[in-house]
ZAGURO-701168 format. One line per 8 residues: for each residue z, x, y negated of C-alpha. Coordinates in nm, 2 decimals, always signed. Layout:
REM ZAGURO-701168
Z:X:Y | ...
***
This chain:
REM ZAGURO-701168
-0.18:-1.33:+1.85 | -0.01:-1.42:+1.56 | -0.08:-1.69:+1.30 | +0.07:-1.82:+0.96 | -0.07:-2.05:+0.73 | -0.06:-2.01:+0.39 | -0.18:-2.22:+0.10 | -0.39:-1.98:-0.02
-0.41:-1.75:+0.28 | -0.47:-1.74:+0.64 | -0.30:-1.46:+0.80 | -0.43:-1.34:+1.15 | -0.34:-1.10:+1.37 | -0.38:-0.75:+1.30 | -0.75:-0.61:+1.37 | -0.81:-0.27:+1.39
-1.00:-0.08:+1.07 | -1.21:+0.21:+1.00 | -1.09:+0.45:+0.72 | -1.19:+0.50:+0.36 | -1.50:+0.65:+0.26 | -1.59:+0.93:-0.03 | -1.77:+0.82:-0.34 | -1.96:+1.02:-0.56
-1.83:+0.84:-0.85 | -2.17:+0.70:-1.01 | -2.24:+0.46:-0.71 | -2.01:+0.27:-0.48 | -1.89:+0.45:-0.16 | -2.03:+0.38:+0.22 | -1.71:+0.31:+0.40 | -1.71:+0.23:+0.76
-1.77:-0.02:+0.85 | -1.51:-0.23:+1.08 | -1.45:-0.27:+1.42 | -1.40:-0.63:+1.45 | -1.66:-0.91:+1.35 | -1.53:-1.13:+1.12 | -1.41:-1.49:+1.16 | -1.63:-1.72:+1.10
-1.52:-1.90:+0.76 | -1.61:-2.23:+0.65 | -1.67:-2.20:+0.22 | -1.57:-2.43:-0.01 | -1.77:-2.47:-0.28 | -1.56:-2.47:-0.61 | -1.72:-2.70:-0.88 | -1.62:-2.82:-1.19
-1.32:-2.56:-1.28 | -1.18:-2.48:-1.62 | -0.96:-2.17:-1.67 | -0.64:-2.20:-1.85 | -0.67:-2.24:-2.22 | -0.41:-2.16:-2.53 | -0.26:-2.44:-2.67 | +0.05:-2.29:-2.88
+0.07:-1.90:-2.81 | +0.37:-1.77:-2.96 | +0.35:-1.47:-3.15 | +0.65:-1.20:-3.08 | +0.89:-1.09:-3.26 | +0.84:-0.74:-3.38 | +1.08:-0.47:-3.31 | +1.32:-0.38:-3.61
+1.36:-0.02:-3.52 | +0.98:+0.00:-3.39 | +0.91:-0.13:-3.74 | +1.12:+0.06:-3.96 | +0.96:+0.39:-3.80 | +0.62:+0.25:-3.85 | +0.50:+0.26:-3.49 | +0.28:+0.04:-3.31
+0.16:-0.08:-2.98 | +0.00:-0.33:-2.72 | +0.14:-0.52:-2.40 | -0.12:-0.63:-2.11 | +0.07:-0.92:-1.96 | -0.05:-1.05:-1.62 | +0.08:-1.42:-1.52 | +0.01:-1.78:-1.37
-0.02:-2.08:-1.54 | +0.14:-2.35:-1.41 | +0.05:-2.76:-1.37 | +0.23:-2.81:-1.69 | +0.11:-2.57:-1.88 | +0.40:-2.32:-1.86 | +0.35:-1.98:-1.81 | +0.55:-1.79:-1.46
+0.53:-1.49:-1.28 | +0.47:-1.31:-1.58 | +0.43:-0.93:-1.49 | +0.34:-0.62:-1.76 | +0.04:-0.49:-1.57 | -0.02:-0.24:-1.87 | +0.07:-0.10:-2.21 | +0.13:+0.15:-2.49
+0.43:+0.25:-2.31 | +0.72:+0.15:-2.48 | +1.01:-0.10:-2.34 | +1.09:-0.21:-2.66 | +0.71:-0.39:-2.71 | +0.72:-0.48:-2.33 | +1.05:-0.69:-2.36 | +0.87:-0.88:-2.70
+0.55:-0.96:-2.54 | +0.73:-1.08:-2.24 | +0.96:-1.31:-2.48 | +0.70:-1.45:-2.69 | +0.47:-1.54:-2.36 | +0.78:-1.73:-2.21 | +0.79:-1.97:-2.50 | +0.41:-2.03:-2.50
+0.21:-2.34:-2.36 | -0.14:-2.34:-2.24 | -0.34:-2.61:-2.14 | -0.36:-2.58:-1.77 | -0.72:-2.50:-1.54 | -0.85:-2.79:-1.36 | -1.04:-2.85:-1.03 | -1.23:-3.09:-1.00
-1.08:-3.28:-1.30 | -0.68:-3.22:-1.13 | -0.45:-2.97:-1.25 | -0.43:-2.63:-1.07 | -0.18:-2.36:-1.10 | -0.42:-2.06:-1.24 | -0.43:-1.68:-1.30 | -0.42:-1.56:-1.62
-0.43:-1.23:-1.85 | -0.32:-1.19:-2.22 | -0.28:-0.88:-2.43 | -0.04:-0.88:-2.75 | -0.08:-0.64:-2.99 | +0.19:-0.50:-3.23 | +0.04:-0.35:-3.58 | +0.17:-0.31:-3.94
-0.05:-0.48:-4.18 | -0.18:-0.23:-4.41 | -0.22:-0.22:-4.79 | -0.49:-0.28:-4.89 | -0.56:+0.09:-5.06 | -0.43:+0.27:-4.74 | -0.69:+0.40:-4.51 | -0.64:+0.32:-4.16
-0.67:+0.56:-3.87 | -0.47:+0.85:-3.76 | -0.26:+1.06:-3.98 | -0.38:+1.45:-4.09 | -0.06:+1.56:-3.93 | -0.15:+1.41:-3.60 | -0.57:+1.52:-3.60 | -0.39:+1.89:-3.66
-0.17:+1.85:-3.34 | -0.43:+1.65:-3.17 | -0.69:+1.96:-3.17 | -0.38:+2.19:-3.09 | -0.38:+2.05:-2.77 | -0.75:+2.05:-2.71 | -0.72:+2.43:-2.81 | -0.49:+2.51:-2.53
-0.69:+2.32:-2.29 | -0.97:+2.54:-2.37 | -0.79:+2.83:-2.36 | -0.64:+2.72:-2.01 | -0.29:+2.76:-2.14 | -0.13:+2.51:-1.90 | +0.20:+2.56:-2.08 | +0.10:+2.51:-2.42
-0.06:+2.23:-2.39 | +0.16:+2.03:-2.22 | +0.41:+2.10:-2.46 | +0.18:+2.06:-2.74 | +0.06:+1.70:-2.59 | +0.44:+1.62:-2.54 | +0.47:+1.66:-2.88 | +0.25:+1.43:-3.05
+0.41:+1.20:-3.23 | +0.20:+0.91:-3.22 | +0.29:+0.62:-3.47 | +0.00:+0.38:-3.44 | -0.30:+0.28:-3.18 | -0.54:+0.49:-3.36 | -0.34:+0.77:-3.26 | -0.21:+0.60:-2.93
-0.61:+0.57:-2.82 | -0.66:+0.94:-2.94 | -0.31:+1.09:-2.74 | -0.48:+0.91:-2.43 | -0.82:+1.09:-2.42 | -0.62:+1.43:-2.52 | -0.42:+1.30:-2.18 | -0.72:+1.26:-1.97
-0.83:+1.63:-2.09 | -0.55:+1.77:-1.99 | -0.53:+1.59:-1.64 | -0.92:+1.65:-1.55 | -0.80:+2.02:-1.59 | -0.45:+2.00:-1.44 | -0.37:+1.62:-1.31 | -0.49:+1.38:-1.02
-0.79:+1.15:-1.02 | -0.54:+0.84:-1.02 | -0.35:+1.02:-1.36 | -0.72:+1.07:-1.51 | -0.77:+0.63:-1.45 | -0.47:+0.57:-1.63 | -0.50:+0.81:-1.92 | -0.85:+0.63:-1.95
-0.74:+0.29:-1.92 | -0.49:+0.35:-2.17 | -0.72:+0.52:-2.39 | -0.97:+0.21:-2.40 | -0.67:-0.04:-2.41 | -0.80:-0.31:-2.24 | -1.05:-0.36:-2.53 | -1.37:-0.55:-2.45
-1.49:-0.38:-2.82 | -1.51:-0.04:-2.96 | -1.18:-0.08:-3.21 | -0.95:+0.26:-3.22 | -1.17:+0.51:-3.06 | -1.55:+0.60:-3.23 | -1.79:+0.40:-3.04 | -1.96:+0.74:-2.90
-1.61:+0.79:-2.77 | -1.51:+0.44:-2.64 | -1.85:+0.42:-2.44 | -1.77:+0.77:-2.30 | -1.44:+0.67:-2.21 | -1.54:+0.33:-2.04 | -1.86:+0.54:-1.79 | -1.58:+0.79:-1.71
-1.34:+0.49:-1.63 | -1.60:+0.32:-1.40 | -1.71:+0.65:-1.24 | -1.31:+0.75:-1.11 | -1.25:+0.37:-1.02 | -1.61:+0.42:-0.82 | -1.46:+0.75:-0.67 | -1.10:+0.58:-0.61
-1.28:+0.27:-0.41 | -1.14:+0.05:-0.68 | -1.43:-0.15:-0.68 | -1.24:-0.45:-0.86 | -1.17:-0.27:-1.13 | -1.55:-0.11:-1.20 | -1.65:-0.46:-1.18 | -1.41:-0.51:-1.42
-1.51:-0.22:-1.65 | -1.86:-0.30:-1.62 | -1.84:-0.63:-1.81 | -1.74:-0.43:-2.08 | -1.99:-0.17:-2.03 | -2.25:-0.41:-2.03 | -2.23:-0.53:-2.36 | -2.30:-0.18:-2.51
-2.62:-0.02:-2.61 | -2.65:+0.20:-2.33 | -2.99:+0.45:-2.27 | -3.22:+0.30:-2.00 | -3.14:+0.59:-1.76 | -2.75:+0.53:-1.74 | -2.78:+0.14:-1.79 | -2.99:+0.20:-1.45
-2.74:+0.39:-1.26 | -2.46:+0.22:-1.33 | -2.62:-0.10:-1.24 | -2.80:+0.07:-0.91 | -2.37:+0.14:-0.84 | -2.26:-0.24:-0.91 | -2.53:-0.37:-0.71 | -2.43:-0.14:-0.43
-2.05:-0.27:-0.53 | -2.19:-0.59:-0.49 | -2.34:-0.59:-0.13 | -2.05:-0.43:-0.03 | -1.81:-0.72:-0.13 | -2.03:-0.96:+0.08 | -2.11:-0.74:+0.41 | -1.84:-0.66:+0.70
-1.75:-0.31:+0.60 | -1.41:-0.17:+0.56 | -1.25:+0.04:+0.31 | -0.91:+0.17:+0.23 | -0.71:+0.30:-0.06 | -0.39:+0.45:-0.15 | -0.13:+0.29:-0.31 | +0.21:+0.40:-0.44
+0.46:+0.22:-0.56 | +0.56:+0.26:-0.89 | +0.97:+0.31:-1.08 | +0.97:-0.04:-1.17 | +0.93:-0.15:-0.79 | +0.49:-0.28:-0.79 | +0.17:-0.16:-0.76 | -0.16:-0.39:-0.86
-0.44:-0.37:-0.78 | -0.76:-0.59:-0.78 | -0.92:-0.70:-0.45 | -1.27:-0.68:-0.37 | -1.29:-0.85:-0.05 | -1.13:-1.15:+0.10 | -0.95:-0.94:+0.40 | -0.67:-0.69:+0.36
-0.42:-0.54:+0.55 | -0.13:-0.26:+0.48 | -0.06:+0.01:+0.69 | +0.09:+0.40:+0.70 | +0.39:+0.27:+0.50 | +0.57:+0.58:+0.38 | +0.92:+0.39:+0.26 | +0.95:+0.01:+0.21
+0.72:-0.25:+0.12 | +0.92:-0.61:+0.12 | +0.67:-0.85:-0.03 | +0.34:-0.89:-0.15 | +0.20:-1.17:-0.46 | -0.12:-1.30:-0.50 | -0.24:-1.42:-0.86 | -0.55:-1.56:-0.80
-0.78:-1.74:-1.07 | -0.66:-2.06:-0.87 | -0.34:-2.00:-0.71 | -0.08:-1.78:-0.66 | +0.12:-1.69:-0.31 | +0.42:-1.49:-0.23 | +0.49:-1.37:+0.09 | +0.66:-1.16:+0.26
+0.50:-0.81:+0.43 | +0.45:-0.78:+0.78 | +0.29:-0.47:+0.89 | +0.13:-0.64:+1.17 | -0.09:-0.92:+1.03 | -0.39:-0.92:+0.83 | -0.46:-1.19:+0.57 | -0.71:-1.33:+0.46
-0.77:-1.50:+0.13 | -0.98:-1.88:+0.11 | -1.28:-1.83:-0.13 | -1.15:-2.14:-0.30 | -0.87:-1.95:-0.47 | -1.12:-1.71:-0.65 | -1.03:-1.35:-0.79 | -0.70:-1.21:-0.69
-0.48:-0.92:-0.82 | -0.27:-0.81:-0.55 | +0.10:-0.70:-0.64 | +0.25:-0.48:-0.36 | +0.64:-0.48:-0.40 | +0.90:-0.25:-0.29 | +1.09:+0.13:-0.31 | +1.00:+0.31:-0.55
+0.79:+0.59:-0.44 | +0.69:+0.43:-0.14 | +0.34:+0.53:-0.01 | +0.10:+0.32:+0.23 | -0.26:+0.27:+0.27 | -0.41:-0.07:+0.14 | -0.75:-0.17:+0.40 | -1.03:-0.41:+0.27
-1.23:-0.54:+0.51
***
């Protein structure tokens, strides 16, 4: 047996694990459950802790060019907090898609201080998340939304999906030209259209996510819309068994006027999420590592393991609402993380293109 200790992580040897499980996207899946016991854990009860709080954000600069042209944007930026206040590891874990607003948000966040989280009254380094948006303040006469020009080309491409024309509307959703984050939000759910006709569950997530942009408030989309967006969200992260991420979605879904009948099912699904982060059953997911070398991905359980590595993965970071951990992977231990350090998103690095299968349990 092998054993490493880790500040945040105790890493065992490498226990066998049962395969993922379907979902039927409105309730959590039943995945097997695992063929090992668990250790017994002693928990440490966290009192008395203070997340991270803003103390002199800096705004970012905005692009000249991006400006001149009138286009906007947003940056989801991922990152610990450090004992002084200073923010590190700072990732871009989602945005609008452009490198230009990326390369800002990252700038202005590197010259910001925060006040840093506390245990127990001592400073802790801390997981945090901040999202910077980029807009162009409007006169006061101009209405604000998306352009004629782009609600013409916007129902050109919902034409060709109804017609089935594959071709034209690809080209026709390639062609949007999409200037501000009404029309960014808009050019999403046209995105997720096409891909439930012609794309993958995992393209469908991310034309959704980007479609509700991290919002915890109906803002660019119609609220009808923005709700609709937001159950479709939680039902593919309940059929993709990323149950950190429904959780996620459902404290925004919760503060919306739902009807009785879905506010019941989706909260029949976290409860089932919720018995399932607490009992001994495995699950796995696939992961695939994206062009810029990472894949996230927020844990559930305090277990995990990574196996059927199709490529190279060379290290794997923890930001965890109370510490943060980089190691490197070994494909034959399995770690597991202290309940002390809370919430974790896990950030698998390596070849582009790499595959492998990511094991709760």
């Amino acid at each position: 047996m092998t054993r490493r200790i880790l500040p945040a992580l105790c890493a065992a040897a490498l226990l066998g694990v049962g395969g993922a499980a379907g979902s039927d996207g409105e309730a959590a899946a039943a995945p097997a459950a695992a063929s090992a016991a668990p250790p017994v854990m002693e928990s440490v009860p966290v009192r008395g802790f203070r997340p991270p709080e803003r103390v002199d954000v800096k705004s970012p600069v905005y692009p000249r060019v991006r400006q001149a042209e009138g286009r906007e944007g947003w940056v989801q930026l991922d990152f610990m907090v450090a004992q002084d206040g200073t923010p590190y590891e700072i990732v871009v874990t989602d945005s609008s898609g452009d490198e230009q607003f990326e390369q800002a948000a990252v700038r202005a966040l590197e010259r910001s201080v925060f006040e840093p989280a506390t245990l127990d009254g001592q400073p802790v380094d801390a997981g945090h998340a901040l999202k910077y948006s980029f807009a162009i303040e409007a006169d006061a006469d101009t209405e604000q939304g998306a352009s004629r020009s782009f609600v013409a080309a916007y129902q050109g491409v919902l034409d060709a999906i109804d017609a089935g024309d594959q071709d034209a509307a690809a080209a026709r959703l390639a062609g949007l030209d999409v200037r501000n984050l009404y029309e960014d939000a808009f050019a999403s759910l046209a995105r997720y259209h096409y891909l439930a006709r012609w794309g993958s569950r995992q393209e469908q997530l991310a034309a959704l996510t980007r479609a509700v942009a991290h919002e915890r408030e109906q803002r660019y989309l119609p609220r009808e819309a923005f709700v609709w967006a937001l159950r479709q969200k939680f039902a593919l992260e309940t059929e993709l068994q990323d149950f950190g991420g429904a959780l996620d979605t459902w404290d925004v879904l919760r503060l919306q006027k739902l009807d009785p009948s879905a506010q019941a099912a989706l909260e029949r699904a976290v409860a089932e999420i919720e018995a399932l982060r607490e009992d001994d059953r495995a699950f796995a997911v696939a992961g695939r590592i994206e062009d810029d070398g990472s894949w996230f991905f927020d844990l559930l359980k305090r277990r995990f393991h990574i196996d059927r590595v199709d490529g190279a993965v060379t290290e794997l970071k923890l930001r965890c609402d109370r510490d943060y951990v980089l190691f490197r992977y070994r494909p034959d231990l399995e770690y597991e993380v202290a309940d002390r350090v809370g919430d974790c998103l896990l950030e698998v690095v390596g070849e582009p293109g790499t595959g492998f299968r990511l094991v709760q349990s």
